[in-house]
C-alpha positions as CSV (number, residue, x, y, z in Angstrom):
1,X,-24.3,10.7,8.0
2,X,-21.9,8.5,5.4
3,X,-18.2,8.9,6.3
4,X,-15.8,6.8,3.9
5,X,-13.4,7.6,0.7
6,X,-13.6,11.2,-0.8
7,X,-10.9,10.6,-3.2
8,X,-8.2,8.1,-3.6
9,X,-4.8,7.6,-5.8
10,X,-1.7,5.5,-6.0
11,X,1.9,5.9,-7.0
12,X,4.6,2.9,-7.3
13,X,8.7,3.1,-8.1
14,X,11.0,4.1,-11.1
15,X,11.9,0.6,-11.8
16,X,10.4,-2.8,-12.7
17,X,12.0,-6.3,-12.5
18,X,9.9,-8.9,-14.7
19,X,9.7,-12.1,-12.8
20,X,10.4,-13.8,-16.3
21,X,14.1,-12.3,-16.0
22,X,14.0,-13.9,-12.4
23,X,13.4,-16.7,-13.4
24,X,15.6,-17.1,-16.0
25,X,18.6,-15.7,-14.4
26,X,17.9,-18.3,-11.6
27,X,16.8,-21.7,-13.2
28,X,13.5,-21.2,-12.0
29,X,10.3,-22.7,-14.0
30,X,8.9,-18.8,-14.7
31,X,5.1,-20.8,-14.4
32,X,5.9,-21.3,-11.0
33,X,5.4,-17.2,-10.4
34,X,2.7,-17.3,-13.1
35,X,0.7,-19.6,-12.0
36,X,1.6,-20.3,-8.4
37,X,2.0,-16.7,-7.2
38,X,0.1,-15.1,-10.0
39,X,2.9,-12.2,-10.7
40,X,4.2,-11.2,-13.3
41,X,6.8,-8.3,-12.0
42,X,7.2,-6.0,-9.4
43,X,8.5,-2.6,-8.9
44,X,11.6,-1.5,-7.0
45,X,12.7,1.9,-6.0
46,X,15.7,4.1,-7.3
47,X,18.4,5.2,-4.6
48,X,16.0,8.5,-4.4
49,X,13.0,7.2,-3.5
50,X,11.5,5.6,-0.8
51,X,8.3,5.1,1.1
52,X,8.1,8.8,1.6
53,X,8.4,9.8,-1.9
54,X,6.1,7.3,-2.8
55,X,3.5,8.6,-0.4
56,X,3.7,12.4,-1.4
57,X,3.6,11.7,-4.6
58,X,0.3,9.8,-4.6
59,X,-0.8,11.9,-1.8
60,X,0.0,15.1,-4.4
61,X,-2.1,13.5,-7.0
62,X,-5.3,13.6,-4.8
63,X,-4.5,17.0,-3.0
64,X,-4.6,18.6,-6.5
65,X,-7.9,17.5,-7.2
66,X,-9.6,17.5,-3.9
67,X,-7.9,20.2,-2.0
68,X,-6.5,20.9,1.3
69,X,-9.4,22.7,2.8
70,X,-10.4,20.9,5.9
71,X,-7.2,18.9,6.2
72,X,-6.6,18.4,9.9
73,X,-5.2,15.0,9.8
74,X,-2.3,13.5,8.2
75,X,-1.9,9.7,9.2
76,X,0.5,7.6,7.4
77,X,0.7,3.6,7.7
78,X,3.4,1.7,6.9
79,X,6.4,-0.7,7.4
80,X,8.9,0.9,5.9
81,X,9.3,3.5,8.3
82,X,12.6,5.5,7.9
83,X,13.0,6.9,11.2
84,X,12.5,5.3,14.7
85,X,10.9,8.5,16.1
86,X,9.4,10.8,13.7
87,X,6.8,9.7,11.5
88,X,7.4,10.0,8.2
89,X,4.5,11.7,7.4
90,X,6.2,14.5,8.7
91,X,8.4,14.6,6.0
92,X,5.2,14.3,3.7
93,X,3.4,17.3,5.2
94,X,6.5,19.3,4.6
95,X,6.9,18.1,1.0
96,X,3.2,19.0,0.5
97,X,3.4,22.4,2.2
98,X,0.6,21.6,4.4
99,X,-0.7,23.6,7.0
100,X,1.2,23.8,10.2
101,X,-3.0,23.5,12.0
102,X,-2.0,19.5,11.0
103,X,-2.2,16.8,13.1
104,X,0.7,14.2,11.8
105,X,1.2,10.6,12.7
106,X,2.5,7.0,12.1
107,X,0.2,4.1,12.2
108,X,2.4,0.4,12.5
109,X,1.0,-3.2,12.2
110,X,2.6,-5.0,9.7
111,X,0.2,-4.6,6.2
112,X,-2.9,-4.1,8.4
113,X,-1.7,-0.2,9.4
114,X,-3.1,1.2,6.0
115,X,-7.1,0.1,7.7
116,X,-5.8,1.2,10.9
117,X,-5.1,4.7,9.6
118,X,-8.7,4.4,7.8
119,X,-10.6,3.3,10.8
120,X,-8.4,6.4,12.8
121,X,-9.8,8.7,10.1
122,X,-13.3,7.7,9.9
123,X,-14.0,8.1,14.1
124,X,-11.9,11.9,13.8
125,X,-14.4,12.8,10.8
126,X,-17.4,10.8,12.8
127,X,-16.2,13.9,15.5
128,X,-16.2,16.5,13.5
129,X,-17.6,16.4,10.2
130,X,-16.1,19.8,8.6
131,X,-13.2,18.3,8.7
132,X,-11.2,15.5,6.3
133,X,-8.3,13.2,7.0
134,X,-5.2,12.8,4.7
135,X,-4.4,8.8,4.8
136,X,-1.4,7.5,3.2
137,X,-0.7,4.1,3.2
138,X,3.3,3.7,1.6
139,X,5.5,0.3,1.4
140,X,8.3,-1.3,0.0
141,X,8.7,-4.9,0.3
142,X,12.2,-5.8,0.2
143,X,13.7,-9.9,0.9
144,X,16.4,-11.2,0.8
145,X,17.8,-12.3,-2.8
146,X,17.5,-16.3,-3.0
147,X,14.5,-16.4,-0.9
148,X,11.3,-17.6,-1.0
149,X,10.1,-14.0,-0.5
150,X,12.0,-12.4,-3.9
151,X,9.6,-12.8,-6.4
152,X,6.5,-11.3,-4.2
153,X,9.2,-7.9,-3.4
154,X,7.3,-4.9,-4.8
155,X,6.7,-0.7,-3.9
156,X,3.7,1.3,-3.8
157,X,1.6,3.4,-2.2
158,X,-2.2,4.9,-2.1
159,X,-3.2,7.8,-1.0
160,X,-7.0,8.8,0.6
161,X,-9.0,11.7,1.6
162,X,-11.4,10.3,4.2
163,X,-14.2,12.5,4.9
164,X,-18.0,13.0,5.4
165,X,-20.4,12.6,2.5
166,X,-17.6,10.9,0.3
167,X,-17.5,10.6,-3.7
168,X,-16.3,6.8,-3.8
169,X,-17.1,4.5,-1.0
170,X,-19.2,4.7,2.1
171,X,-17.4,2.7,4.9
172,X,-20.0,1.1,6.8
173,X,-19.7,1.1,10.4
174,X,-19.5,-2.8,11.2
175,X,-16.2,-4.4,11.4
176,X,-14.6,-8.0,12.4
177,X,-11.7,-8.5,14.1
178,X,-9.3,-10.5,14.8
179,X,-5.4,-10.3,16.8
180,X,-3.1,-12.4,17.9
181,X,1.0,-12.9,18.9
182,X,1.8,-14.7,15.9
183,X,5.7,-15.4,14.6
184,X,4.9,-15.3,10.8
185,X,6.4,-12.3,9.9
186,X,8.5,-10.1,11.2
187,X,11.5,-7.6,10.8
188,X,13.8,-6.6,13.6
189,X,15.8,-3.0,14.2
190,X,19.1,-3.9,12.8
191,X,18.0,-6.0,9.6
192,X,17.0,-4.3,6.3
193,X,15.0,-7.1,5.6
194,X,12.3,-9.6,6.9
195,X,12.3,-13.0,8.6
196,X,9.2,-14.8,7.5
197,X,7.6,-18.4,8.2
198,X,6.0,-18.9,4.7
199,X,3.7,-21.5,5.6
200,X,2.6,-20.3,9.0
201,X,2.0,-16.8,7.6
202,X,-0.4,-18.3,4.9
203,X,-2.2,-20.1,8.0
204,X,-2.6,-17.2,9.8
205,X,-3.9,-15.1,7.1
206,X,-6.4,-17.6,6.4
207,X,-7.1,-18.0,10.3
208,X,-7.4,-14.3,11.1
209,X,-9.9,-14.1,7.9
210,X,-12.5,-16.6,9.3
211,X,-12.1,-14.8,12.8
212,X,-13.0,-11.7,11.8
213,X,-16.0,-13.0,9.5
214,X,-17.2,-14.4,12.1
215,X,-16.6,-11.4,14.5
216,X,-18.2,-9.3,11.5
217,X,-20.8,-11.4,11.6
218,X,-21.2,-11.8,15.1
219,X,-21.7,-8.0,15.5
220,X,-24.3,-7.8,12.7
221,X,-22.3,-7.6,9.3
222,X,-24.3,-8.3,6.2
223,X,-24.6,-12.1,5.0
224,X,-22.0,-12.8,2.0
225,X,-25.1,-12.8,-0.6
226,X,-25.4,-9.4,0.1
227,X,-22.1,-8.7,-1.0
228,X,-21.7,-8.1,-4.5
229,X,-18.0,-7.8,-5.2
230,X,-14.8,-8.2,-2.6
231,X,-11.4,-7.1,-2.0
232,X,-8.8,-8.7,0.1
233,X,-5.2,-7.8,1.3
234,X,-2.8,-9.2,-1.6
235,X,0.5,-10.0,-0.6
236,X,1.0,-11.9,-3.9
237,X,-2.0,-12.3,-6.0
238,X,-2.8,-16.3,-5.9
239,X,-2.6,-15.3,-1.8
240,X,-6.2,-13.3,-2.0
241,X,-7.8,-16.1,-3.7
242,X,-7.0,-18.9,-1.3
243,X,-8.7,-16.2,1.2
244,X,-11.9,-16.1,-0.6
245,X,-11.8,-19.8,-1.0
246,X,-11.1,-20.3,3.0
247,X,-14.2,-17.9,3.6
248,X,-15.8,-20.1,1.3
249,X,-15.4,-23.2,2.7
250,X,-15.9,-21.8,6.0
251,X,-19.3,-20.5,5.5
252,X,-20.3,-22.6,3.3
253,X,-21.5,-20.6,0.5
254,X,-21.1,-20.9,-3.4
255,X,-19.4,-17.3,-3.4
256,X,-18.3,-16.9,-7.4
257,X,-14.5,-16.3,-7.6
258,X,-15.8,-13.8,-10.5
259,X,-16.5,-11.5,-7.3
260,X,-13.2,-11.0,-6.6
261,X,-11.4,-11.4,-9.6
262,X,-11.9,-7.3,-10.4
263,X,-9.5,-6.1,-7.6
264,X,-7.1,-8.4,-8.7
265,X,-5.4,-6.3,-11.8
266,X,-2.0,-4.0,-10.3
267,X,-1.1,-6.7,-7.9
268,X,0.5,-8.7,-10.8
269,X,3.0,-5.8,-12.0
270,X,3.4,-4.0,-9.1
271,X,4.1,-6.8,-6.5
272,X,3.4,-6.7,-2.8
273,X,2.9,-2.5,-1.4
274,X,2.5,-4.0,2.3
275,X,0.0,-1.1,3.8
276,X,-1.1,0.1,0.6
277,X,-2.2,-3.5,-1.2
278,X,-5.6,-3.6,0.1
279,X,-6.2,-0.1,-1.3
280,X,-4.4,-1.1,-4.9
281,X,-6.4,-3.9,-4.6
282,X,-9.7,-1.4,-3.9
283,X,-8.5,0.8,-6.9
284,X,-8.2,-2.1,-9.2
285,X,-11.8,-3.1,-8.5
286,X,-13.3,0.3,-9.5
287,X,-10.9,1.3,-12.3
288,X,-12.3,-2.1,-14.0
289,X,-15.4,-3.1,-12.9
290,X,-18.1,-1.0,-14.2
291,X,-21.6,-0.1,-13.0
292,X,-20.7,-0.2,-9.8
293,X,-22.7,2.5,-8.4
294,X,-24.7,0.7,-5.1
295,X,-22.5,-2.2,-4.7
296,X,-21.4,-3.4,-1.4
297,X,-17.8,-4.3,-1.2
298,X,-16.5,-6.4,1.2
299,X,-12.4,-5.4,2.4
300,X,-9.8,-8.1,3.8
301,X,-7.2,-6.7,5.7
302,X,-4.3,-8.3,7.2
303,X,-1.2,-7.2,9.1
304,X,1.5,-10.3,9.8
305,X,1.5,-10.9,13.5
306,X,-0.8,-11.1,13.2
307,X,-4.2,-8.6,13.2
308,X,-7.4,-9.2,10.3
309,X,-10.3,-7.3,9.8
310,X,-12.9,-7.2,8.0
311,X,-15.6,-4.4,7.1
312,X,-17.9,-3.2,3.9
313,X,-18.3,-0.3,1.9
314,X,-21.0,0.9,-0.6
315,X,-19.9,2.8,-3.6
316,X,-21.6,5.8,-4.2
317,X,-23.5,7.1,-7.4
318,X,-21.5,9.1,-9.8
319,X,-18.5,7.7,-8.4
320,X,-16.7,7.4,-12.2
321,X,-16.3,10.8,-12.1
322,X,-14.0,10.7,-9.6
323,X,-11.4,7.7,-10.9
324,X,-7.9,8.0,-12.9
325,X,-7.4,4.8,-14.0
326,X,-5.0,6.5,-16.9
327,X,-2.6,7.4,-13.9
328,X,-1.9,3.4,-12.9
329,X,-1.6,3.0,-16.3
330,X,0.6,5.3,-16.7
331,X,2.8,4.4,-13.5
332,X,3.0,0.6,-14.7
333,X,3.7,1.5,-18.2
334,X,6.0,4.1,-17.4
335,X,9.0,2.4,-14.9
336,X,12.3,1.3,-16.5
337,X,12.9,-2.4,-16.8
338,X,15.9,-3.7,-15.0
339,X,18.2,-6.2,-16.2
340,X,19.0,-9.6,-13.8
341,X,22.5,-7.7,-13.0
342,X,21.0,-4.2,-12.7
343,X,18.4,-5.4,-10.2
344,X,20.9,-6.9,-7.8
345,X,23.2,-4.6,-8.2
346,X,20.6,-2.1,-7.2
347,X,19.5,-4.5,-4.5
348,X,22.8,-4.5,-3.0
349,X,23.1,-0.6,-3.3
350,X,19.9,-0.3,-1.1
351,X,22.0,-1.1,1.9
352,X,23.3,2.1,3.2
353,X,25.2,0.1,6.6
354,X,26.0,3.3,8.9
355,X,26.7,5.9,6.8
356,X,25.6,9.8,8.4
357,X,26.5,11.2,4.9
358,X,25.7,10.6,1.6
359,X,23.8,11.7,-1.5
360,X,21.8,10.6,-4.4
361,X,21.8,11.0,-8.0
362,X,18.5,11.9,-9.4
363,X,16.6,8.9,-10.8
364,X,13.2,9.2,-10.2
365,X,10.7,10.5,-12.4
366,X,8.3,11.1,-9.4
367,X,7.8,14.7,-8.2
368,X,9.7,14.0,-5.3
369,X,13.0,12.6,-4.3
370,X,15.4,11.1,-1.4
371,X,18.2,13.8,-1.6
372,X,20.2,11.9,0.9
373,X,21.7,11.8,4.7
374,X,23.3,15.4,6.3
375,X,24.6,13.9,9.6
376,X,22.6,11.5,9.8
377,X,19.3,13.8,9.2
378,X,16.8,12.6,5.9
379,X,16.7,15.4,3.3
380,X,14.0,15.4,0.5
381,X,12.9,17.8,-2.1
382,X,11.5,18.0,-4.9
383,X,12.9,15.9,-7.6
384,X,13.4,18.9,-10.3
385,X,15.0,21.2,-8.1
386,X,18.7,20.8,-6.3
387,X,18.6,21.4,-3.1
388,X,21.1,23.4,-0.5
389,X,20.8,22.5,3.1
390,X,23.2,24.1,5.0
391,X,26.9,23.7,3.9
392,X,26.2,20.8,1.9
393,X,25.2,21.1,-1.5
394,X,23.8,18.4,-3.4
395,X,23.1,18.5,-7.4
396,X,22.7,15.6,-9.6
397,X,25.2,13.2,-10.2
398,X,27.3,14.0,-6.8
């Protein structure tokens, strides 16, 4: 029986910083993104939206053309969780009107949550075969302004209907692993955002890759000439080369860069998505690689501290039928373009302190939006509507 990737889709934010405006504003050489991070922009939210509108939206966009029947499952992975107890794909499944026969949970390991929730998915379906798993995998990477980290800041998410006999990818069953107590990378409670040890997160990506090849490996995984094309977690898009050229050296084996070049296409505009990159990364590779029917693809994943795994999929025959590459298109096309001084204005604005109340104008574009805080409680809705929840109203521009 195959189990993997009925359907897949992603979503990213209203608004787009170009890294040349960055640059510029900062007296930075704008090369040194181009060519040493390999970006070129990244998306950044409105006030309204956030990891959850970014996940029901893509999530919407696969729902409307695969369906809800057999929908038992709703996991969502991320870092950007917006409440310490309930998941937010509870606020998704409401969004979505999903049935209340709905299983709904959080998945949490840094980027690496997003194969977490897949691996979750695939061993429910592997139980019961009639039914199909709702994975949504939502992010937005947010550092500090001056850092290293602001030029790889980004939003995004991908949604995926995992289920028997899928129309995309067939996730094999081997997969390398690899954990450890790592300090790379990490955010505590009360800041908004990360702390992060540049150049020992780049070592452990690059260690936790050749440990979980050689876990793959060691557990019967396919040699790396029989793997055609690969995909690997892309926290800025220079960063998923240096991983294939690790493996490389590692193994030993002339592996053409040409393999993973492909998957390599968002990443530039949309910037880091955390939980979703991989998948963007995925999405990328069969928007614009053709004839891919057959191939084996071979999937990176990494979560900062620090968790890697590794594990292969098989794209299935008449998969093109399936694929919406005119929807990224549209999403990168489509955000506004922020000025140096709207940006960090809107930066700035993205720190709510300890506020219980407050509301937001609409923005977005999406289908859904972040009405705001009622005592302390998240409202959403969707974005075309206004919205009445109890006593307090809320209607664009208040």
């Amino acid at each position: 029986m195959k189990l993997g990737i009925v359907d897949m889709e992603l979503a990213s934010a209203n608004y787009v910083v170009r890294l040349d405006t960055l640059a510029k504003a900062t007296g930075v050489d704008p090369n040194k993104y181009r060519f040493g991070l390999r970006q070129e922009a990244f998306s950044i939210p409105a006030l309204d939206e956030d990891a959850v509108t970014l996940g029901a939206t893509a999530a919407a966009r696969v729902l409307e053309r695969a369906g809800q029947e057999g929908i038992r499952t709703l996991i969502f992975a991320t870092e950007s969780g917006v409440d310490q107890s309930k998941s937010a794909g509870m606020f998704v499944h409401s969004l979505l009107g999903l049935s209340t026969a709905v299983r709904v949970i959080e998945t949490k390991q840094a980027c690496y949550a997003g194969t977490a929730a897949l691996q979750l998915a695939l061993g429910l379906v592997s139980r019961n075969p009639s039914e199909r798993v709702l994975v949504v995998a939502s992010d937005i990477a947010r550092y500090a302004v001056a850092s290293a980290g602001e030029p790889t800041q980004g939003a995004g998410a991908v949604a995926m209907i995992i289920g028997a006999d899928p129309a995309l990818l067939e996730i094999e069953p081997v997969s390398g692993i690899w954990s450890a107590h790592i300090d790379d990378f990490w955010r505590p409670n009360d800041l908004s955002t990360p702390l992060v040890d540049g150049e020992r997160s780049m070592d452990a990506y690059l260690g936790a890759f050749t440990g979980a090849w050689e876990d793959y490996r060691a557990r019967g995984g396919f040699e790396l000439a029989e793997i055609d094309f690969f995909v690997h977690h892309q926290p800025f898009t220079k960063m998923a080369i240096k991983g294939h050229r690790r493996l490389v050296e590692h193994t030993g084996k002339n592996v053409e860069e040409s393999r993973v070049e492909p998957s390599l296409n968002y990443t530039p505009y949309l910037g880091n998505c955390y939980t979703a990159s991989l998948y963007i990364g995925l999405l990328s590779l069969l928007h614009f690689k053709r004839e891919l029917s057959g191939k084996r693809i071979g999937c990176y994943s990494y979560g900062s501290g620090a968790e890697g795994e590794f594990f292969t999929g098989v794209v299935q025959p008449g998969y093109e039928r399936f694929l919406h590459p005119n929807i990224a298109a549209q999403e990168i096309a489509g955000r506004t373009e922020l000025s140096f001084e709207e940006y960090r204005d809107l930066h700035v604005a993205h720190e709510r302190g300890s506020a219980v109340n407050y509301s937001n104008s609409r923005k977005t574009r999406a289908p859904y939006r972040f009405v705001g805080l009622c005592d302390g409680a998240r409202v959403y809705a969707d974005s075309t509507l206004p919205i009445v929840t109890g006593t307090w109203n809320v209607h664009e521009g208040h």
